[in-house]
C-alpha positions as CSV (number, residue, x, y, z in Angstrom):
1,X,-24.3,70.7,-21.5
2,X,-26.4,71.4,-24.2
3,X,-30.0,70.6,-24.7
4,X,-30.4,66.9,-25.9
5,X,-33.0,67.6,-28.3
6,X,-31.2,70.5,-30.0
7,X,-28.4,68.3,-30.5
8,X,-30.4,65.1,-31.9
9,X,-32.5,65.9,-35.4
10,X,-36.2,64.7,-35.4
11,X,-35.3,61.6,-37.1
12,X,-33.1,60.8,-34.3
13,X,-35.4,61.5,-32.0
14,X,-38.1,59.3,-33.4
15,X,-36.0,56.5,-33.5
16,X,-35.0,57.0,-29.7
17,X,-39.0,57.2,-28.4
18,X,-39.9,54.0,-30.7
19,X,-36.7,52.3,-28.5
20,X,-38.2,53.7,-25.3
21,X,-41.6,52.3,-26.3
22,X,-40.7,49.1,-27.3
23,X,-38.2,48.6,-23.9
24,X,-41.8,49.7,-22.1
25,X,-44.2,47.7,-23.8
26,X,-41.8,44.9,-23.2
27,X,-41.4,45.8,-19.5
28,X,-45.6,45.5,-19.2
29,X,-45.5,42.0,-20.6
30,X,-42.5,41.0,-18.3
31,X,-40.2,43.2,-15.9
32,X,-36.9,42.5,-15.6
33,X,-35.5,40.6,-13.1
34,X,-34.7,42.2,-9.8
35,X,-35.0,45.5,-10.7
36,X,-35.6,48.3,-8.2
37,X,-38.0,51.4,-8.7
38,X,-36.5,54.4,-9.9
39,X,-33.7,55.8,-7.8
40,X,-35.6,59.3,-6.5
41,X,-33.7,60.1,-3.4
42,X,-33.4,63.7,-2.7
43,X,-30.7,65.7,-4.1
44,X,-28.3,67.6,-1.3
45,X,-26.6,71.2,-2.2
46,X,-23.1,72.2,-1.3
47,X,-24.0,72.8,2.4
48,X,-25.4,69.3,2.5
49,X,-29.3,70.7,2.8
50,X,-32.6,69.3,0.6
51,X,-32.2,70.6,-3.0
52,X,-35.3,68.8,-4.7
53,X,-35.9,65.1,-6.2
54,X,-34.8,64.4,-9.5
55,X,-38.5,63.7,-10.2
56,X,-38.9,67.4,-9.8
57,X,-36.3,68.8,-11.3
58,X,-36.3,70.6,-14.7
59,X,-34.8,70.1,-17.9
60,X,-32.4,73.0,-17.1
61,X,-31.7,72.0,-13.6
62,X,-30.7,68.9,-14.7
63,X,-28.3,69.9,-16.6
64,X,-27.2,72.3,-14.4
65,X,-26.3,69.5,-12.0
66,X,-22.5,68.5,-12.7
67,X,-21.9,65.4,-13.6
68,X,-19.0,63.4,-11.2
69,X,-19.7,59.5,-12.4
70,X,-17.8,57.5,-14.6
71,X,-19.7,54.6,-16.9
72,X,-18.3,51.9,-14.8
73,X,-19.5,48.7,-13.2
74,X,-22.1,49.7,-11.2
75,X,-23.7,52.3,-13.4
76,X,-23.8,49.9,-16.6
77,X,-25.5,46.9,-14.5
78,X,-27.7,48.8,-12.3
79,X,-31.1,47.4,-10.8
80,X,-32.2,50.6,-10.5
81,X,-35.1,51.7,-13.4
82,X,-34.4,54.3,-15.4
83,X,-38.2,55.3,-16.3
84,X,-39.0,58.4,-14.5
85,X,-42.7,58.5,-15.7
86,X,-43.9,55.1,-15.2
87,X,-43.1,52.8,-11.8
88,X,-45.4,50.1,-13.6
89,X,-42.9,50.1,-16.5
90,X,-39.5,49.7,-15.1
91,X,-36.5,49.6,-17.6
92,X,-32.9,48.7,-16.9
93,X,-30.0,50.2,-18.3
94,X,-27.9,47.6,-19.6
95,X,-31.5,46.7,-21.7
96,X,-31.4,50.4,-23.4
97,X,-27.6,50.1,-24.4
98,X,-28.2,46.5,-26.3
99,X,-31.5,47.4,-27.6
100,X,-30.0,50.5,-28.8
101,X,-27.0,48.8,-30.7
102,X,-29.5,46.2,-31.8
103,X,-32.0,48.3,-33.2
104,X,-29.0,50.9,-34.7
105,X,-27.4,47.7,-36.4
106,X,-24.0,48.9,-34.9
107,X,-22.0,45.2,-36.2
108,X,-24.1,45.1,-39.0
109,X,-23.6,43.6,-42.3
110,X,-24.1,47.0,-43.6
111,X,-22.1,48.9,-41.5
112,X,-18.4,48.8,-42.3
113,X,-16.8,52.0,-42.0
114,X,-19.9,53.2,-40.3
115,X,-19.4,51.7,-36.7
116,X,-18.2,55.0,-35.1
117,X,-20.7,56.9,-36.5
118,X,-23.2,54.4,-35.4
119,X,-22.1,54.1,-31.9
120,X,-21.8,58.0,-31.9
121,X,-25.8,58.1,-32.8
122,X,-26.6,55.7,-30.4
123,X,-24.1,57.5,-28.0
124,X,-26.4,60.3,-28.3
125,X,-29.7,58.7,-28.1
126,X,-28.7,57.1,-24.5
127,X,-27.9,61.1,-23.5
128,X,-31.1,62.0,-24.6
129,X,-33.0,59.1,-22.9
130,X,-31.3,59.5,-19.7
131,X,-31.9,63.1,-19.5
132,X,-35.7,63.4,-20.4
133,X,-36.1,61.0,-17.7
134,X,-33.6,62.6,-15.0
135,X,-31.4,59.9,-14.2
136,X,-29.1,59.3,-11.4
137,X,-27.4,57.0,-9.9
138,X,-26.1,56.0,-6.0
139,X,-22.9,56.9,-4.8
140,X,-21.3,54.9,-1.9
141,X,-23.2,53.0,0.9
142,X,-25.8,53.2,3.7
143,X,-26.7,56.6,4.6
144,X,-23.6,58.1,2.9
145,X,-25.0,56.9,-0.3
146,X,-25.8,60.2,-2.9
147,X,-27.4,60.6,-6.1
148,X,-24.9,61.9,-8.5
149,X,-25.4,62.5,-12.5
150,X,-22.9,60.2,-15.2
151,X,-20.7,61.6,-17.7
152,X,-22.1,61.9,-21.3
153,X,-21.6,58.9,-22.9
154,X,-19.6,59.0,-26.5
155,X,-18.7,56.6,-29.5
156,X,-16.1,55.2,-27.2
157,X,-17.5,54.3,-24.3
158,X,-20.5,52.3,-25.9
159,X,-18.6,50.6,-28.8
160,X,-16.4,49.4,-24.9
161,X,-19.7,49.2,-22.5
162,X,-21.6,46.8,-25.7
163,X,-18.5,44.6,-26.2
164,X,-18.0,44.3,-22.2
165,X,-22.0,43.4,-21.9
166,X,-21.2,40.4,-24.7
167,X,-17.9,39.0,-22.9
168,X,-20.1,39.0,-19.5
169,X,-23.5,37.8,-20.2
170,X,-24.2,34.4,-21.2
171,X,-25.9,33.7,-24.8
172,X,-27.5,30.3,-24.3
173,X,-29.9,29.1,-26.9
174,X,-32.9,31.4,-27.2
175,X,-36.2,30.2,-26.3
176,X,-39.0,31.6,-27.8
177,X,-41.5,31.5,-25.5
178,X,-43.3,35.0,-24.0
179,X,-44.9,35.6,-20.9
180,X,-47.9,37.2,-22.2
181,X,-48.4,40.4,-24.2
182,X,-52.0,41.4,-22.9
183,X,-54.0,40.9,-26.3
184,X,-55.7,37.6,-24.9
185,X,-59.3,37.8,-24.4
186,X,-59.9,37.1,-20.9
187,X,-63.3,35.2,-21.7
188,X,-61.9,33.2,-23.7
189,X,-59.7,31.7,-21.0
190,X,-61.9,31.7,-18.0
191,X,-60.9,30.7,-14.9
192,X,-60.1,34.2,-13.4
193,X,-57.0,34.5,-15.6
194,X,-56.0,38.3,-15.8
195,X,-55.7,39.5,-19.6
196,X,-51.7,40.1,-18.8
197,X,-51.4,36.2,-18.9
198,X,-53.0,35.6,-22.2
199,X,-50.3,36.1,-25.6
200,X,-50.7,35.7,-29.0
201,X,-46.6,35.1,-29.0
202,X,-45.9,39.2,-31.2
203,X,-44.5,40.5,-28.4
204,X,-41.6,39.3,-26.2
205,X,-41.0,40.4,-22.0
206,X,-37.9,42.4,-21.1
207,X,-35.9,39.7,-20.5
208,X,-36.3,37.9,-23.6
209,X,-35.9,41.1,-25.7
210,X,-32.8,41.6,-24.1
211,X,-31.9,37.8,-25.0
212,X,-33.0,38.7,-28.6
213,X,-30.7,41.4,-28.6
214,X,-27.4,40.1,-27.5
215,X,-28.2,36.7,-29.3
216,X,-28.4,39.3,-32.3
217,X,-25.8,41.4,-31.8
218,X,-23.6,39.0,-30.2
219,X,-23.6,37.2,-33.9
220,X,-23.0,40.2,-35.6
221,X,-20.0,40.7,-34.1
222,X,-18.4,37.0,-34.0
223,X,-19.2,37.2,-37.6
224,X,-16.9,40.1,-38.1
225,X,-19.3,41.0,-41.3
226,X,-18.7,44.7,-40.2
227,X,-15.1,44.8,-41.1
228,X,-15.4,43.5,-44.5
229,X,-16.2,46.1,-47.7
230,X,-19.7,44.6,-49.2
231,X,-18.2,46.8,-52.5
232,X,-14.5,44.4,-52.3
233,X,-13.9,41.8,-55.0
234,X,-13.6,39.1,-52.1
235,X,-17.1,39.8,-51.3
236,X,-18.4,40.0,-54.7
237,X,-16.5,36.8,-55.0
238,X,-18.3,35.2,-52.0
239,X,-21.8,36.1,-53.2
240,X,-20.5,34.6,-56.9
241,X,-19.8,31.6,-54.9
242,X,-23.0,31.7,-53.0
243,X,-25.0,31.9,-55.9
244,X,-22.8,28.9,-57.7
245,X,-23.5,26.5,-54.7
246,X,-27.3,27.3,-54.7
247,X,-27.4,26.6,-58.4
248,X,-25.4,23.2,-57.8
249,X,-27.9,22.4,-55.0
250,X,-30.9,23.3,-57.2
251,X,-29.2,21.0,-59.9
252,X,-28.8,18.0,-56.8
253,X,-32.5,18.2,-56.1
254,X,-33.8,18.0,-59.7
255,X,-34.7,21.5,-60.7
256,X,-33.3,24.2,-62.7
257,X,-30.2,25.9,-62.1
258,X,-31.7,29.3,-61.9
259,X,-35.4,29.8,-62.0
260,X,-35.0,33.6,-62.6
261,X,-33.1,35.7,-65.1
262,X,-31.6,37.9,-62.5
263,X,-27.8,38.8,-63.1
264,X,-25.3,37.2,-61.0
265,X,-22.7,39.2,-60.9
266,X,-18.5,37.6,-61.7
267,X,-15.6,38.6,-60.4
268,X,-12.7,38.9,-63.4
269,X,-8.8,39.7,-62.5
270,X,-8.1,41.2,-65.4
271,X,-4.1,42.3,-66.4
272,X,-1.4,42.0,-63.7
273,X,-4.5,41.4,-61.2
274,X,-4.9,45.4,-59.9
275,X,-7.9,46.2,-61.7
276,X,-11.3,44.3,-60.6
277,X,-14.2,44.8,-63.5
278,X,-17.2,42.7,-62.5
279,X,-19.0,40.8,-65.2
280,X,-22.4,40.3,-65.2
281,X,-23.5,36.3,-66.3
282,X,-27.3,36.4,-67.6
283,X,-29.3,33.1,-67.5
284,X,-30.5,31.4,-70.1
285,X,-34.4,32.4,-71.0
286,X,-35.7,28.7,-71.3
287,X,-36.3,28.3,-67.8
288,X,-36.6,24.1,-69.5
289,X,-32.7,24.4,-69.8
290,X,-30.5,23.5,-66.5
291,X,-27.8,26.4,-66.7
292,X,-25.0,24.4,-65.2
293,X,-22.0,26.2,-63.3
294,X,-19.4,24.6,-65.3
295,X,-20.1,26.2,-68.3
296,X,-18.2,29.1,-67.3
297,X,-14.4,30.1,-68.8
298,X,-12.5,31.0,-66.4
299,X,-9.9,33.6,-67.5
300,X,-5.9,33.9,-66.6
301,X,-4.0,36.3,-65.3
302,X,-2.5,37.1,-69.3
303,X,-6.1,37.1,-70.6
304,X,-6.6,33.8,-71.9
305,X,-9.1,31.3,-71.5
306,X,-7.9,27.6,-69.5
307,X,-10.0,25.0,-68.9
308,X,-13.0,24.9,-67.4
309,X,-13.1,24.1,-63.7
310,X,-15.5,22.8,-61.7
311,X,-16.0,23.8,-58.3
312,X,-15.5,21.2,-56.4
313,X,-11.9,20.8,-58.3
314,X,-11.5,24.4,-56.8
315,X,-12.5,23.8,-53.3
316,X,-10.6,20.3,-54.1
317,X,-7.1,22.3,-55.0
318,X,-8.0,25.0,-51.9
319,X,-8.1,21.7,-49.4
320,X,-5.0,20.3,-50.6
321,X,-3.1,24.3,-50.3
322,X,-4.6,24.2,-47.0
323,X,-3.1,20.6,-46.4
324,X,0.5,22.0,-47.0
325,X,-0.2,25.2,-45.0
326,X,-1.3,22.6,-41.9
327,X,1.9,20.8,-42.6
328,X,4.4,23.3,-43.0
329,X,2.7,25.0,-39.3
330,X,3.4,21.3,-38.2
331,X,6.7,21.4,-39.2
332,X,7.6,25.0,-37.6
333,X,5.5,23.6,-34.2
334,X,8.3,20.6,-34.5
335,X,11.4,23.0,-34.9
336,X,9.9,25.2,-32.4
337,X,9.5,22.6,-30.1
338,X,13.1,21.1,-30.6
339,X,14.5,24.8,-29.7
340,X,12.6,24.9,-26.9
341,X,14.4,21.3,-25.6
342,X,18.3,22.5,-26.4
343,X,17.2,26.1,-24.8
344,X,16.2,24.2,-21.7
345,X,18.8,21.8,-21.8
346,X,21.6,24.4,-22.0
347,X,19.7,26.0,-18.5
348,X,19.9,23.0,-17.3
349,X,23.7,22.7,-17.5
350,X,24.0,26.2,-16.6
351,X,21.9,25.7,-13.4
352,X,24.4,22.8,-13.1
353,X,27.7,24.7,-13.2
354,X,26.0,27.6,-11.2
355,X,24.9,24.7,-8.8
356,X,29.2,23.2,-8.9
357,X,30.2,26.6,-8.2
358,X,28.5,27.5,-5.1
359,X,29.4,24.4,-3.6
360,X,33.2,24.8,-4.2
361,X,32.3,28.4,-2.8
362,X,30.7,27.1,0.3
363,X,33.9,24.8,0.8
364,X,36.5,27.4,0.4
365,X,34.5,29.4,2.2
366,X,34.0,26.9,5.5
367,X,38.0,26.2,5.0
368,X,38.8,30.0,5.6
369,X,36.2,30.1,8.9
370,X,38.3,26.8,9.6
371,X,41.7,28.8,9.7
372,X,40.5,32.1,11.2
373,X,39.5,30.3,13.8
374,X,42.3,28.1,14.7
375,X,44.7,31.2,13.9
376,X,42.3,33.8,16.3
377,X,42.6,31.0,19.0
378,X,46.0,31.3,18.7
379,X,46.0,34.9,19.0
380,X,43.4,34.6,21.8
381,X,45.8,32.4,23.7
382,X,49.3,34.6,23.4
383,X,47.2,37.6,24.7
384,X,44.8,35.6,27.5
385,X,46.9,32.5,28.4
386,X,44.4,30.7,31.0
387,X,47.9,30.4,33.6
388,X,50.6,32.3,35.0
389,X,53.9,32.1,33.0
390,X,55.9,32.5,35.7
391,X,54.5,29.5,37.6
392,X,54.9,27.1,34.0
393,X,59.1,28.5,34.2
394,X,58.8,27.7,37.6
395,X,57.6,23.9,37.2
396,X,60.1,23.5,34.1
397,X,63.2,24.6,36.3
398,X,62.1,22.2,38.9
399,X,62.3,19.6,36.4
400,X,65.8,20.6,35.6
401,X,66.6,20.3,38.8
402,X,65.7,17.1,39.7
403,X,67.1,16.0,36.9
404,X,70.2,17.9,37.0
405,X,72.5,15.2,38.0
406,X,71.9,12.7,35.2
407,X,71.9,16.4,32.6
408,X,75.5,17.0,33.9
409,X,76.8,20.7,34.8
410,X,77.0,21.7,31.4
411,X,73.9,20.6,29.6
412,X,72.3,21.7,32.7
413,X,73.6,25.1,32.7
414,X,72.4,24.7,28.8
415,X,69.3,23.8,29.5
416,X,68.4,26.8,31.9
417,X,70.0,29.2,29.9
418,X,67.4,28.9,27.2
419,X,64.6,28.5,29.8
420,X,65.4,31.9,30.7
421,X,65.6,33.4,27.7
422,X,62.0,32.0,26.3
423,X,61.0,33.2,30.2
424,X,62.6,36.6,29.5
425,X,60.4,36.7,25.3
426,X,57.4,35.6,26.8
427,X,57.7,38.4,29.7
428,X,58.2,40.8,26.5
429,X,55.2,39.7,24.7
């Protein structure tokens, strides 16, 4: 990796060491909370022996040290303090990145089309930071626990690691209030108070710069003013509008429209609407005269002049489009909802038929077992018959011959005919 302050020009560099000074002079007044000294355990080489603390290492070795840590989790929210040179003025990382975006105006109103570049300075002024002050950070747990370099940080990763740091931390309503800021006089106070506890309220602790910051930048970016062209005829149109509404209010409370004779600059469509000339709209020079807003022509799309409109009937005419708009979403939401019923009606039939269908299934299919069964014990009883044959021939000829002379000789020579036979089938079988 190359040297950090080759890569950063001196401009850069200033603005980095007036972040650093601010994040320490904030740290004097108030450290953060539950931060840790600066992590300075001793580096091991490749055969697991001493190398040297990162307190004692070079710029080169440093940098010579690969690094093997991703910006996740625990490197972004780390207690650990990340100022090398002074234990009394500890500084978090998670402070650095918002302070950095804050005092870079990443989401700011002037930054559209400028955000990557922006986060790609500030990118490189965290590199910088962390390097001059040899930074590591702990790898795993208990005595396994390492120190091991992170990956240089670009546009990417700190546009993610800022937005991450607003979803996570809370932005309640900013008190401002300061610990102390060490300008007191201490015999002023008396009592034994140290000098630390004395403020003048200029300067802030850590924690409630980093408040500062995220309420700040935290705005910025709900706003969304970074994605929208300060050079667009939307936005000239919104500062034509501002400027209308603070002339109406000046008008409400009894003073002149305008008490200056500063151009207010008008957006005019002119033609089929492509082309956007602005139009500048001087005040009057009697400053006695109330300039009202409604003396303005407005112009039409074929280049002549219709009535004049106030702007209430405008912002009238807007709430009534926006009436229909709410309708007309109502009306989808109702349709919408109205599918949804038939869709869920039509499963509920088809659960029904799929329901009919199974238990026809289940009765055919307990019908069949039914049959197998009775036809298997069937089978079972041809092929295993629980007694002898010969002894159920036996019993029916004895029948036949007790009853032989009520049979006669004929029907009883009949009868034992066919019992032999069936005797001589069932011996086949």
């Amino acid at each position: 990796m190359a040297n950090a302050n080759n890569a950063l020009d001196n401009t850069t560099i200033g603005i980095a060491n007036e972040i650093w000074s601010a994040l320490a002079d904030a740290a004097v007044i108030e450290a953060p909370l539950s931060v840790k000294p600066f992590y300075d355990e001793v580096l091991k080489n490749e055969d697991k022996t001493d190398y040297k603390k990162p307190s004692e290492l070079l710029l080169d070795e440093y940098q010579a040290v690969a690094p093997k840590t991703n910006w996740n989790f625990n490197v972004k929210y780390s207690l650990f303090s990340i100022n090398m040179a002074a234990a009394d003025k500890p500084i978090r990382l998670c402070h650095l990145l918002l302070y950095v975006a804050y005092k870079l105006k990443v989401f700011g109103e002037d930054a559209f089309g400028k955000v990557t570049a922006r986060c790609k300075t500030a990118a490189a002024i965290v590199n910088y930071l962390l390097e001059r002050n040899r930074v590591f950070f702990p790898v795993g747990s208990g005595r396994n626990r390492i120190p091991t370099r992170v990956r240089a940080m670009n546009e990417e990763i700190f546009k993610t690691t800022i937005l991450d740091f607003l979803k996570c931390c809370v932005d309640t309503n900013l008190q401002r209030y300061y610990v102390g800021d060490g300008v007191g006089d201490v015999a002023t106070a008396g009592l034994g108070l140290p000098p630390m506890a004395l403020t003048d309220g200029s300067l802030p602790g850590a924690e409630i710069l980093f408040r500062r910051s995220l309420h700040e930048v935290k705005g910025l970016v709900e706003s969304k003013v970074y994605l929208k062209n300060p050079e667009s005829a939307e936005a000239a149109a919104e500062r034509h509008q501002s400027a209308v509404l603070d002339a109406m209010n000046n008008v409400l409370a009894g003073r002149v429209a305008r008490s200056d004779s500063t151009d207010v600059p008008v957006v005019i469509v002119e033609g089929d609407g492509t082309n956007n000339n602005v139009t500048n709209v001087t005040n009057d020079t009697d400053t006695n005269l109330r300039m009202s807003p409604l003396s303005r022509d407005s112009v039409m799309d074929d280049g002549g002049s219709s009535k004049r409109r106030s702007p209430a009937a405008t912002m009238a005419e807007a709430s009534l489009l926006a009436q229909k708009a709410a309708m007309e979403e109502a009306k989808n939401a109702a349709e919408m909802i109205a599918f949804q019923r038939e869709d869920l009606k039509m499963r509920a039939e088809e659960l029904k038929a799929i329901r009919e269908e199974r238990i026809t299934e289940a009765k055919a299919s307990r019908l069949e077992r039914k049959t197998t069964a009775k036809v298997l014990q069937k089978i079972v009883e041809k092929l295993c018959p629980e007694e002898d044959p010969t002894d159920k021939f036996t019993a029916r000829k004895r029948k036949l011959d007790e009853a032989r002379a009520a049979l006669g000789e004929e029907l009883y020579h009949m009868k034992v005919q066919q019992l032999k036979d069936e005797f001589m089938k069932t011996s086949a079988m």
